[in-house]
C-alpha positions in Angstrom: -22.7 26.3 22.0 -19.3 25.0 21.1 -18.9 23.7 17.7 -18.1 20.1 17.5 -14.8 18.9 15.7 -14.9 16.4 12.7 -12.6 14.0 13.3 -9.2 14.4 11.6 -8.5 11.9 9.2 -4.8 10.2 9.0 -2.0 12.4 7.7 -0.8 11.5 4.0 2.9 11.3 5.9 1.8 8.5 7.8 1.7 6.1 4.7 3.8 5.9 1.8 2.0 5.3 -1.8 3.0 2.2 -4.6 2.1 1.4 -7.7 2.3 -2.6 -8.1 3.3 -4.5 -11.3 2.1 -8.0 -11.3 3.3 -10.8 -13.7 0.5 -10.9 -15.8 1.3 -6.9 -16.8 -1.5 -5.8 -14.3 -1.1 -2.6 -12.3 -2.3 -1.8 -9.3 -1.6 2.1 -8.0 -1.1 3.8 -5.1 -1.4 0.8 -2.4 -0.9 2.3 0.7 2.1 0.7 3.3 2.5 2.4 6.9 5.5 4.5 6.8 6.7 3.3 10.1 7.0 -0.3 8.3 9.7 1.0 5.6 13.4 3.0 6.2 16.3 1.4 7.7 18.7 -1.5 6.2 15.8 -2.7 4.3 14.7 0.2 2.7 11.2 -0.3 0.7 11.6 -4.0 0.7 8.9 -4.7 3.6 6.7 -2.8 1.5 6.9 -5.8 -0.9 5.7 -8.6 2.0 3.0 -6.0 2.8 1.2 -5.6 -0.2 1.5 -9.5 -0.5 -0.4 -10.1 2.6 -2.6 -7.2 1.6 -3.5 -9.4 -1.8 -4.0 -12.4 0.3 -6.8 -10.9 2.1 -8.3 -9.4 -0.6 -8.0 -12.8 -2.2 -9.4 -14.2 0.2 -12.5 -12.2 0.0 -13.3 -12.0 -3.4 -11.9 -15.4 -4.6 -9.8 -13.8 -7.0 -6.2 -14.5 -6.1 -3.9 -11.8 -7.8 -0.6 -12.7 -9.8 3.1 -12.7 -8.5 4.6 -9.1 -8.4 6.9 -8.3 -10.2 8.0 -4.9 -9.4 7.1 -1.6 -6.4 7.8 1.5 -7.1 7.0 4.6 -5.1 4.1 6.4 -6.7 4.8 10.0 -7.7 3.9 13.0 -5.1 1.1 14.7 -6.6 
């Protein structure tokens, strides 16, 4: 009997990791963006409108909308 294959899980290359800084001086880490949304002219700034609408909907589900962010930064590579 052949063995049967788990199922692979999404390579870590296929998303790129920030830590968020909000105005109220809470952190969120390692919020993940899809790498095929970031490069070009823009460079990380689409990351920015991503984790926005990622808040939105989290917002939206736990009733407890999240501050303005004030900076992204790329979270180290471990």
């Amino acid at each position: 009997m052949g063995r049967s294959s788990k199922p692979k899980s999404k390579s870590v290359s296929e998303f790129v990791l920030f830590d968020v800084l909000y105005d109220d001086g809470s952190r969120s880490s390692n919020r993940r963006v899809p790498s095929s949304e970031l490069g070009g002219l823009d460079g990380d700034e689409p990351a920015r409108a991503i984790i926005e609408a990622q808040d939105r909907e989290i917002a939206a589900m736990s009733g407890n909308p999240r501050g303005r962010i004030k900076s992204l930064t790329r979270s180290p590579i471990r």
